[in-house]
N, C-alpha and C positions, 0 to 999 in steps of 0.2 A: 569153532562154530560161529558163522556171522548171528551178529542181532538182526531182527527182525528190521530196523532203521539200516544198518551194513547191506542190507538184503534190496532195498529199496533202493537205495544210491545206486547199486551194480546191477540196476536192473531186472533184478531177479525175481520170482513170484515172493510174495511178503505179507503177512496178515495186518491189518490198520489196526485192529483192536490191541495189537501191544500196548501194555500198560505203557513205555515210552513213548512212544506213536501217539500215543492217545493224550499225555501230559503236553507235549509238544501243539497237539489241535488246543488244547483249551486255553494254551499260554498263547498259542495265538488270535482266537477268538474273543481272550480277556483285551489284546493291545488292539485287535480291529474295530473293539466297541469305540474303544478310546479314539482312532485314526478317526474313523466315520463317524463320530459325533463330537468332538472334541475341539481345541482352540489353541492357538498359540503356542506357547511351552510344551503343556503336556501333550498337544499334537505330536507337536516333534519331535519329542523324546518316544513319546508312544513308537515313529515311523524308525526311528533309530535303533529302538530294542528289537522292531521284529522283523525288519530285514535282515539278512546272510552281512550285507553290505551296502552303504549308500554312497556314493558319491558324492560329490558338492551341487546344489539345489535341484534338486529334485521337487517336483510337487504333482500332487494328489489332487487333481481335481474334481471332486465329487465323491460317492461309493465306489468301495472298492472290496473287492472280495477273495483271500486265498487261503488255502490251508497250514501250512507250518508256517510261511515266512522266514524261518531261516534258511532254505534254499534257493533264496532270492537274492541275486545281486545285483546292483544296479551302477551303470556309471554316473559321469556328471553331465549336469542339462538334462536331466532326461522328464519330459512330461506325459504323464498318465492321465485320461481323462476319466469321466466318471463311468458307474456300472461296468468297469474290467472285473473279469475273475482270471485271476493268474491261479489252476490247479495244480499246484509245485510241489506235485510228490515225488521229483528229480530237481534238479537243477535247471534253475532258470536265468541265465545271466542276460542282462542289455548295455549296448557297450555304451557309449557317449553322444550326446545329443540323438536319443531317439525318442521318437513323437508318437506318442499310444489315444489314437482316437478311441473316443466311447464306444460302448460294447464289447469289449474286444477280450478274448478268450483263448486264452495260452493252455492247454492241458496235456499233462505230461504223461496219465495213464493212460494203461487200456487192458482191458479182457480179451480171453481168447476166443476166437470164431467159435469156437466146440464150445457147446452150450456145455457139456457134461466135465469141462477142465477149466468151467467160471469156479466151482466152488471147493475148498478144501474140506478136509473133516480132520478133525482134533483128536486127540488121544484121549478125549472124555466122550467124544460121540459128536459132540458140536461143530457145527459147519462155518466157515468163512470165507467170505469172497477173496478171491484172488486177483490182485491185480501187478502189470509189472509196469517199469515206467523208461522214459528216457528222456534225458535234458532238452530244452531248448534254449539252443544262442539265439541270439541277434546281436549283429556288429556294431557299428561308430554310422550316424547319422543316418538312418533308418527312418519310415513312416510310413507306420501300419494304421492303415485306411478304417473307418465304421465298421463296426460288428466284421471283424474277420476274426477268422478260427484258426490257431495253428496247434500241430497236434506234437506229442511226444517224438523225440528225434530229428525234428530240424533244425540247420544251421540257417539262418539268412546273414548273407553278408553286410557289407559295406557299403552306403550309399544307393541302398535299394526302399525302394516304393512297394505300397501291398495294397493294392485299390480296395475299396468299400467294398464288403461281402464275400473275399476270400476264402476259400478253404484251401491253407498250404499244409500240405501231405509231403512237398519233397523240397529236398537243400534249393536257396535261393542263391545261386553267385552274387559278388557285388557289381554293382552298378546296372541294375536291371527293374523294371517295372514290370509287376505280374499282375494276374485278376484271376477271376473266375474261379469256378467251384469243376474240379478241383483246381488250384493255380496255375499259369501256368507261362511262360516269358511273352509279354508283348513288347517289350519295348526295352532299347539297350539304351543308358544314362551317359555322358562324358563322365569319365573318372574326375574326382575333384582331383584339386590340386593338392600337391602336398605342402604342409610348411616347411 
């Protein structure tokens, strides 16, 4: 039988309130006080303990807000700017040198349309929200645009653009600029070179 954490990774309905789930939120809550108000050293180590993975420089520009942190991986270069919430109740990987303008909102859950299959009920009578989740990638050189929104399930590729105010719903190929609510291709990029 999966844990309620097993359950969550594979996408499957999962209660939050697992006493693991829930040590997990507060381990991560303790290190964001740290990230978001902290200096130097203990920064860094803070960002170190509660990411999945960091790659080489990384930086945190301003607040920043997610739930576990260890389902977070990140590559190298990669800048985040301030007021992101990465919701990483799956997996959220970013591959190398991607650029995270402010605002910007990565969420991996969601509820079901049917109001009446939001909630579960316990084996004591007590109810809890159901929610399932699914990863989000983003590739190697990437830059997701002002308050864009990407939901659970997307890939974006490689050398793609995500204009200011976004809402991506579906896979982005690489080398493409998208926009609009919901996203959607405007504009095709020369593939970089390779080294």
């Amino acid at each position: 039988m999966k844990t309620e954490h097993e359950k969550l990774l594979a996408g499957q309905d999962y209660d939050y309130r697992d006493p693991e789930l829930q040590q997990l939120i507060t381990r991560g809550k303790q290190l964001l006080t740290v990230i978001n108000g902290g200096q130097g050293a203990a920064r860094q180590a803070a960002i170190q303990d509660f990411f999945g993975r960091t790659g080489q420089r990384l930086t945190i520009n301003g607040y920043f807000s997610a739930v576990y942190g260890v389902h977070i991986q990140v590559g190298d270069d990669v800048f985040i700017n301030g007021n992101c919430t990465f919701q990483d109740s799956n997996q959220i990987i970013l591959g190398d040198r991607v650029i995270i303008a402010p605002d910007v909102k990565l969420y991996c859950g969601s509820h079901a349309l049917d109001a009446t299959h939001r909630f579960g009920v316990r084996p004591d009578g007590s109810r809890y929200l159901i929610t399932t989740t699914a990863p989000i990638m983003i590739g190697n050189d990437v830059w997701i645009g002002g308050n864009v929104t990407i939901i659970g399930g997307v890939h974006i590729g490689n050398n793609v653009v995500v204009g200011a105010g976004a809402v991506v719903t579906k896979d982005v190929p690489d080398n493409m600029v998208v926009a609009g609510v919901p996203a959607r291709i405007i504009e095709t990029l020369p593939p970089l070179p390779r080294n």
